[in-house]
C-alpha positions in Angstrom: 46.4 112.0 123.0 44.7 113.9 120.2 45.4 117.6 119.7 42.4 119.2 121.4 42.6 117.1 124.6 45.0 118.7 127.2 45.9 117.1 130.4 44.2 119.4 132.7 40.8 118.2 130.9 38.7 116.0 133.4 38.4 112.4 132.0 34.9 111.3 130.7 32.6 109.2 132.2 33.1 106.4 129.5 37.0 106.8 129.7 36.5 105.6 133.8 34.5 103.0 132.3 36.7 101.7 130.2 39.4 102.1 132.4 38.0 100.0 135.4 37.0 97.3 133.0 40.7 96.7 131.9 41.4 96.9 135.4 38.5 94.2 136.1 39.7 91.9 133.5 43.4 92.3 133.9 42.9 91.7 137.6 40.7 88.3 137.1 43.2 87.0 134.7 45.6 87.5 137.1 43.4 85.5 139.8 43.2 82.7 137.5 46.6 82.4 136.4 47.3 82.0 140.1 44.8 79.6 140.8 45.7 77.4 138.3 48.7 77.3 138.7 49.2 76.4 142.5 49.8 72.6 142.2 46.5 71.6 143.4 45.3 67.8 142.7 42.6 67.2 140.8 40.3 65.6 143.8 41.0 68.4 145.9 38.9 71.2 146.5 41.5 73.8 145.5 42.5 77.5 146.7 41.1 80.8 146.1 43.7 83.4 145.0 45.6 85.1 147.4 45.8 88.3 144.8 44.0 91.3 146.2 45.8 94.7 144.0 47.6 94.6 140.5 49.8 97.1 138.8 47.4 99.9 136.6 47.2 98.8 133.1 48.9 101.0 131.0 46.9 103.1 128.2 45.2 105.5 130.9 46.4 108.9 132.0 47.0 109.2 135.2 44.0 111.8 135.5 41.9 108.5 134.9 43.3 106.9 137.9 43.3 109.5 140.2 39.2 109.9 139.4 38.5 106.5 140.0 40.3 106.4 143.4 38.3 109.6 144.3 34.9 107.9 143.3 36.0 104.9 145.6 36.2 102.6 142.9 39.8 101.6 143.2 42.2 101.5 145.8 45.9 101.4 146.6 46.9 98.3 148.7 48.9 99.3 151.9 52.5 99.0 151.4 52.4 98.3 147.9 52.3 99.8 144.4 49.3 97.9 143.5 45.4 98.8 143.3 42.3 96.7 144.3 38.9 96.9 143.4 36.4 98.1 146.1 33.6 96.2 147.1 30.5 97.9 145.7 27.1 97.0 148.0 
């Protein structure tokens, strides 16, 4: 953290964006990693990912978090100590 930002401070617009774009990208390599790696034969017409929530990257303050659950952009899984995106219409 640099010396003039304190914790109490509200994160910035392009700190949420740049935290739910690592989220985004950590969450599709994670999908992928899965989907490759579940055996499947090469004629077949393989599975979708059963992945829905990941661990938060790390690099973020928590603040960041917090604010992007409150926007309903994220969203803790039931049960879990994993997030998922929300469907934006």
């Amino acid at each position: 953290m640099t010396e003039d930002a304190t914790p109490s401070e509200a994160p910035t617009k392009e700190e949420l964006k740049r935290a739910l774009k690592a989220f985004k990208k950590r969450l599709k390599l994670y999908r992928q990693d899965d989907e490759s790696s579940l055996n499947v034969g090469p004629l077949s017409g393989g599975r979708s990912s059963g992945i829905v929530g990941i661990r938060l990257p790390e690099g973020f303050p928590d603040e960041v978090w917090k604010a992007l659950e409150a926007k309903n952009r994220i969203k803790r899984v039931p049960g879990t100590q994993t997030y998922g995106i929300v469907p934006q219409d």
